[in-house]
N, C-alpha and C positions, 0 to 999 in steps of 0.2 A: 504493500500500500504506500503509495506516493503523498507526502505533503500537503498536497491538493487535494486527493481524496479524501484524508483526516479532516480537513477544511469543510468539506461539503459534508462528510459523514456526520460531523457535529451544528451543520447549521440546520441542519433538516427541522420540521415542523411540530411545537412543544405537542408532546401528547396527550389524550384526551386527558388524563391526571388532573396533568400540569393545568390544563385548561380550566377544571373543575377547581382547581384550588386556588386557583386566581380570582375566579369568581365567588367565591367562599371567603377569599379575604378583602374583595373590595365592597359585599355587605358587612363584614364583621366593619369593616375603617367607615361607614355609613353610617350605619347605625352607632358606633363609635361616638362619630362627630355629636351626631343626634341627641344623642342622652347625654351626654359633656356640654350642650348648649344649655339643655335642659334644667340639668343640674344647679350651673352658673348661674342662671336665670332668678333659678328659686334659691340659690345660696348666697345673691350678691359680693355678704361680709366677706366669705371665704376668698371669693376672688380681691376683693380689692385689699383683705386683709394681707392674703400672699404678698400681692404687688406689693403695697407699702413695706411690707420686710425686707423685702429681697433689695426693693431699693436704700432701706436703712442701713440693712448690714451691707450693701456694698460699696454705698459710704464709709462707712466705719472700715471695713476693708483697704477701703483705698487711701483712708489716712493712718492706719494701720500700717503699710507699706511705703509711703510718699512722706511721712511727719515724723519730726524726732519728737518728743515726751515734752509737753502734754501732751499736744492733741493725738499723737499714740496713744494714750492711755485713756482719751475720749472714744478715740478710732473701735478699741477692745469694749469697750462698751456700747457703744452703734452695733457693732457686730454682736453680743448678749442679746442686744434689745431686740434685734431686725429678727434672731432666729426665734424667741421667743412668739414675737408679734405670728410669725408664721404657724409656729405647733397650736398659737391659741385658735387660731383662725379655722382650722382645723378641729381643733374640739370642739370647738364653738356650734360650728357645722353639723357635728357629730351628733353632739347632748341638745339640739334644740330643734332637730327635723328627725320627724320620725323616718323609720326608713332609710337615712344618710347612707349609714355604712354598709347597707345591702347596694343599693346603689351605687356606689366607688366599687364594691368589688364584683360587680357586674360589668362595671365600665373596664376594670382590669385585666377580667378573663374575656372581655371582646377584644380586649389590645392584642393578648396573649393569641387570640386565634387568629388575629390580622396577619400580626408579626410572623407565626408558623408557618400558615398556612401560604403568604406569599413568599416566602424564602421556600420553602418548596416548591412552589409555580417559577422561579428564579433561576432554581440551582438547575443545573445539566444534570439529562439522566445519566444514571451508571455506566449505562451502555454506552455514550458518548464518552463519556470520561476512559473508560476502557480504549477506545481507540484512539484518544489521545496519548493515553500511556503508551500505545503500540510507536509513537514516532520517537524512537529511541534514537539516542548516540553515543557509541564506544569507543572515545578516547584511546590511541593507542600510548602516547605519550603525554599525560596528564601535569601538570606541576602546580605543586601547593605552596603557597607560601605564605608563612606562621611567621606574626607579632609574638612573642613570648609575654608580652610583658602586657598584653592586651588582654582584657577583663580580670584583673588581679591572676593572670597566669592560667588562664582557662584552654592553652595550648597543650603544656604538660599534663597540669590536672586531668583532660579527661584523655591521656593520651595518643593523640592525634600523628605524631612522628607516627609512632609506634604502626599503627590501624593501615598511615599509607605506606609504608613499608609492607605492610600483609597485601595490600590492595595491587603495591605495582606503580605507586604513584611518588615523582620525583619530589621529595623536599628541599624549601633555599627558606633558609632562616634570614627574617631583619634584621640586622646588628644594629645596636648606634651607629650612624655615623653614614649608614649606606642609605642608597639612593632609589625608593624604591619604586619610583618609577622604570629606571635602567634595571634593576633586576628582573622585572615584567618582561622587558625587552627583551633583556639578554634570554630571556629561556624560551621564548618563543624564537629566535635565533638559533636556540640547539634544535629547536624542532617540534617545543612541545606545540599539542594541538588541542591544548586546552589547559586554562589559566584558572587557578583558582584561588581566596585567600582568607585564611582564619584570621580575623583581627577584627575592628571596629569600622565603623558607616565610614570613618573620614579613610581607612585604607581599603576600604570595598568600593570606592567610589574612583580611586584612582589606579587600581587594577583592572577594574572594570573600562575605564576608559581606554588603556593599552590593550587591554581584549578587542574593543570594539575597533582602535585602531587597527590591531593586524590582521583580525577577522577572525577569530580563534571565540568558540565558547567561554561563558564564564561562570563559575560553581564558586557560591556566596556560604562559609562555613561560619554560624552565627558563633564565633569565641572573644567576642567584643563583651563591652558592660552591656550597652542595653541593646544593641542590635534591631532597631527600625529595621530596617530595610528586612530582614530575614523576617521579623514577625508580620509582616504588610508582605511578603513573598508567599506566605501562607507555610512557612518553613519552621521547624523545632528549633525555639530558642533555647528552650534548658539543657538537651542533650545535640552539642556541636558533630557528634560521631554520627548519629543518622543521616548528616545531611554529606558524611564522605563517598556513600556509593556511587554519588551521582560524578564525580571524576572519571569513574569507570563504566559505569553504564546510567546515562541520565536520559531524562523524558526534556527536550527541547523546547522554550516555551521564548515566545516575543516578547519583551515589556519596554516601556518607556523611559528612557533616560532625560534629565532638562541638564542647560548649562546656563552657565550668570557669562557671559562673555564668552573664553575660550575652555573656561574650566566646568570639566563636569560634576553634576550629585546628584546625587542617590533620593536623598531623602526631603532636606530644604536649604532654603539661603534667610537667616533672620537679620534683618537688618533694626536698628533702632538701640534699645534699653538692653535688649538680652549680649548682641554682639557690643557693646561698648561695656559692660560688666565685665566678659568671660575675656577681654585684651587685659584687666587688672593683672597685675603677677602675681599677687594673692589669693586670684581664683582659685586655682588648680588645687591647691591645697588647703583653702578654707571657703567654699563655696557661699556654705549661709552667711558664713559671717561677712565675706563681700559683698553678699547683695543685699544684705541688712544695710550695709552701713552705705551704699551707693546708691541706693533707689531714692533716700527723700535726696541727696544731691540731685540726680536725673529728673525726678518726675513731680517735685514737691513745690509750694507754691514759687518758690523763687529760681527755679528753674528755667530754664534758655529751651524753647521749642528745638525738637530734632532738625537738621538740616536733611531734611528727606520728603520731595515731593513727586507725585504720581498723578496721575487720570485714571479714571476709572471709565468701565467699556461704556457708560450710557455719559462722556463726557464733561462729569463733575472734577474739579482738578483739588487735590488735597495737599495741604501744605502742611507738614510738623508734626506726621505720624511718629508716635513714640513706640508703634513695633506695626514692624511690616515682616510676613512670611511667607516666602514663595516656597513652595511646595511643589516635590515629582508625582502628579495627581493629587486630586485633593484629598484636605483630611476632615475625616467626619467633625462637625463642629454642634455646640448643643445638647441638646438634652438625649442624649444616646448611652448605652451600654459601649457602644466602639468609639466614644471621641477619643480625638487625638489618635486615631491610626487612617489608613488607607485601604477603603475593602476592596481596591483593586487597584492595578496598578500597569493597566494599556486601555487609561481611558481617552488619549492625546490631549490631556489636559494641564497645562498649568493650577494649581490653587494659589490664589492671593485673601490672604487674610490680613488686615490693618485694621489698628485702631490707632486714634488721638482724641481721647477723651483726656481735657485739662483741669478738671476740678472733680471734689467729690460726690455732687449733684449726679453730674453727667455719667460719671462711672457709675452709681449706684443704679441710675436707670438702664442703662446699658447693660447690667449683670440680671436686674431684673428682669428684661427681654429677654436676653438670652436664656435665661433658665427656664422663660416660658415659652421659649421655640418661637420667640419673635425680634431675635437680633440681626436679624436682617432690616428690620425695619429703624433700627437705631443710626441717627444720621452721623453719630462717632462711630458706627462700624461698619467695614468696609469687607464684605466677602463676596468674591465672582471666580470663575473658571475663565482661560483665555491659553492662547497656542503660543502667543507673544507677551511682555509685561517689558515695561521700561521705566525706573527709577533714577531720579535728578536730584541733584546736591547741587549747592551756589559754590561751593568749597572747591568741586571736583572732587574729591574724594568719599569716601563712604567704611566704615567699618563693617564687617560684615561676620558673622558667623557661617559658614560653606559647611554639613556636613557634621558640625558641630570644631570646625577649625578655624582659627581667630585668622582673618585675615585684615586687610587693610587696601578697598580697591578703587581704580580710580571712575569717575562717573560720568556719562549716564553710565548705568548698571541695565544689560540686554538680555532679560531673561527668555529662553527658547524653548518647548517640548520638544521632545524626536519622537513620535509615535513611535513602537514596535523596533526603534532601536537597538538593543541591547539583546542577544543572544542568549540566553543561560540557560541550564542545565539542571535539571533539581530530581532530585528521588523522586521513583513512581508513587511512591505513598503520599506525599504530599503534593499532588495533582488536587483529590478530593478537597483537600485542606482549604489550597488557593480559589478551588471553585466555589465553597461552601461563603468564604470571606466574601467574594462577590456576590452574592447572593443576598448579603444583610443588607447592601443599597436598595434598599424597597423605596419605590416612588408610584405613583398611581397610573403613571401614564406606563412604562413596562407592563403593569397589571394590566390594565386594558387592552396592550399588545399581543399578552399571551393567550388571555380570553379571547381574541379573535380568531388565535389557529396563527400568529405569528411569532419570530425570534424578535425582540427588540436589538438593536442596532448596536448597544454597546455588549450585548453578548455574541455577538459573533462575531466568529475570531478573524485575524487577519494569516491571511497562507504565510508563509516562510519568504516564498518569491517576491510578494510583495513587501515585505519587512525591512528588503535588504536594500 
């Protein structure tokens, strides 16, 4: 079976199932809505007693974070008060409508059948996923190459030397000092035909990029601290040794690479309050206490606006975001069980997510939005998808965070997608994995794709041919 056919075998048309449980979850998010208006309706307090918290404590939050003592010590008390004002609003709820809490937990087991039932209309059948795993590739000369000293020594630990030795697969150790860009090179120079490397996002990101240069596979071994990229790959972060088979016999899969100029990543580029902490020299070895002591500098009332301005795609122009983050595909944001990751990752998407809320008002409203799945509507916050992004400094220059590595670059800053990009290589077990991750992007309009007898567009794959 050729690449193409794997292509066609998996876009074929959802079946009747899939079709059924599509339409099982777009009454359950109906009726959902329905009884959640309803509710509100008749519980006013509840609602407006929520909002008011949420925007107390994120006041209090945010001079918690922005202000030295007092108004920290006010800040810790907004925050008391705001969580308080919340649980009461909710009792209140409870002990004064008959019926309340039968109600909330009918509202929640319709979420629950929403939520299943469309991740199943979602996920690929087995049997497609099966003939994805059939497009294998068997490295004859594989080569790994191990950080030692990356995730508190999770090279040794679980040992990884050792396994590619049994496997067949050539080891080059990082030393201080070496370049580890030219070691990529050099070993695909001896020949190898597949690149792989145990360490963190910031040296996955530039191995990866020597892959793509030579044209060689690349197998991502999550032995970093926290390893984004492998857990948003659909890949076992806790055990780094399941993901070495794929050196030697891996299931082939396209994803998206973005680059800030000429340099590529993986995961994001933060530009603002986060990248201008983590350049401190103190960082690395007292994290809290740097950004304790550097944030009400950065963001408190007497602070100097960010030199960082952007447009956003409907033409609004923002000037003095205090954190702007491009992202390789977006990341779930809001009230979610997966914020802060990527439930897929060849959606040819840039994510941009910015804020510049300058006081404690704004920020309190803003957090309160957001926790009610309406921070999109907040005019301090700034979140879209786009192929392009381009970031402006009066300075020319821009500190940047790449990957989670301090850089210092100069500007405009030219952010790009490469749809389907990037080559790699990953165990046949964790196919399921990555297909299941995509599946959690539940939106209404897919549902209604699948209910028709169609593939929605962002699940069908792109062939190999066209990738390259």
């Amino acid at each position: 079976m050729t690449p193409s056919d794997v292509t066609r075998a998996v876009a074929g048309p959802p079946s009747t199932m899939k079709r059924v449980l599509a339409v099982i979850s777009l009454i359950a998010i109906t009726l959902t809505v329905l009884l959640a208006v309803i509710f509100l309706l008749k519980q006013p307090i509840l609602l407006v007693g929520t909002f008011v918290g949420l925007a107390v404590a994120g006041t209090g939050g945010w001079w918690l974070i922005t202000e030295q003592n007092p108004r920290r010590a006010f800040g810790i008390a907004l925050l008391v008060i705001g969580a308080l004002l919340v649980i009461a609003s909710f009792w209140w709820a409870s002990a004064n409508s008959e019926g309340a809490l039968w109600r909330l937990l009918i509202l929640l087991v319709l979420l629950a059948v929403a939520i299943s039932t469309a991740r199943g209309a979602l996920v690929r059948n087995l049997h497609d996923i099966d003939r994805m795993r059939a497009n294998r590739v068997q490295p004859t000369h594989p080569v790994l190459i191990c950080n030692r000293k990356s995730g508190g020594g999770k090279v040794d630990k679980f040992g990884l030397p050792e396994l590619a030795a049994e496997l067949g697969v050539e080891v080059v150790f990082l030393e201080p000092g070496l370049d580890l860009a030219q070691i990529a090179r050099d070993a695909v120079a001896r020949g190898a035909d597949c690149l792989g490397m145990a360490g963190g996002d910031g040296s996955q990101a530039l191995v990866a990029s020597i892959a793509i240069e030579t044209g060689v596979p690349f197998v991502c071994i999550s032995a970093g601290t926290r390893n984004h990229f492998a857990l948003d790959l659909g890949l076992d972060r806790e055990d780094p040794r399941k993901g070495m088979i794929a050196l030697r016999d891996g299931v082939e899969r396209f994803v998206d690479y973005a680059t800030v100029g000429d340099r590529l990543f993986v995961n994001n580029v933060s530009l603002g309050v986060y990248a201008t902490i983590v350049q401190e020299d103190s960082y690395r070895d007292a994290k809290t206490e740097t950004t304790k002591e550097k944030l009400p500098e950065l963001l408190g009332r007497q602070a100097e606006p960010f030199d960082l301005q952007f447009d956003t795609p409907d033409g609004q122009h923002i000037d003095g975001a205090f954190l702007i983050l491009v992202s390789n595909n977006p990341y779930v944001m809001g009230p979610s069980l997966n914020i802060s990751q990527r439930n897929a990752m060849d959606t040819g998407k840039l994510g941009v997510f910015a804020v510049n809320a300058a006081t404690g008002a704004e920020a309190g409203r803003l957090i309160a939005r957001s926790t009610l799945g309406l921070g999109k509507r907040d005019p301090n916050l700034h979140q879209f998808e786009a192929t392009t992004f381009e970031v402006q400094s009066r300075s020319g220059r821009a500190l940047a965070g790449v990957d989670g590595e301090s850089l210092d670059l100069p500007t405009p800053l030219e952010f790009r997608i490469h749809p389907h990009g990037m080559r790699i290589l990953m165990p046949a077990d964790d196919i399921l994995t990555a297909e299941r991750r995509r599946a959690r992007n539940v939106n209404v309009k897919d549902l209604l794709t699948v209910a028709a007898g169609h593939v929605p567009s962002r699940l069908q794959p792109t062939s190999p041919s066209s990738a390259r």
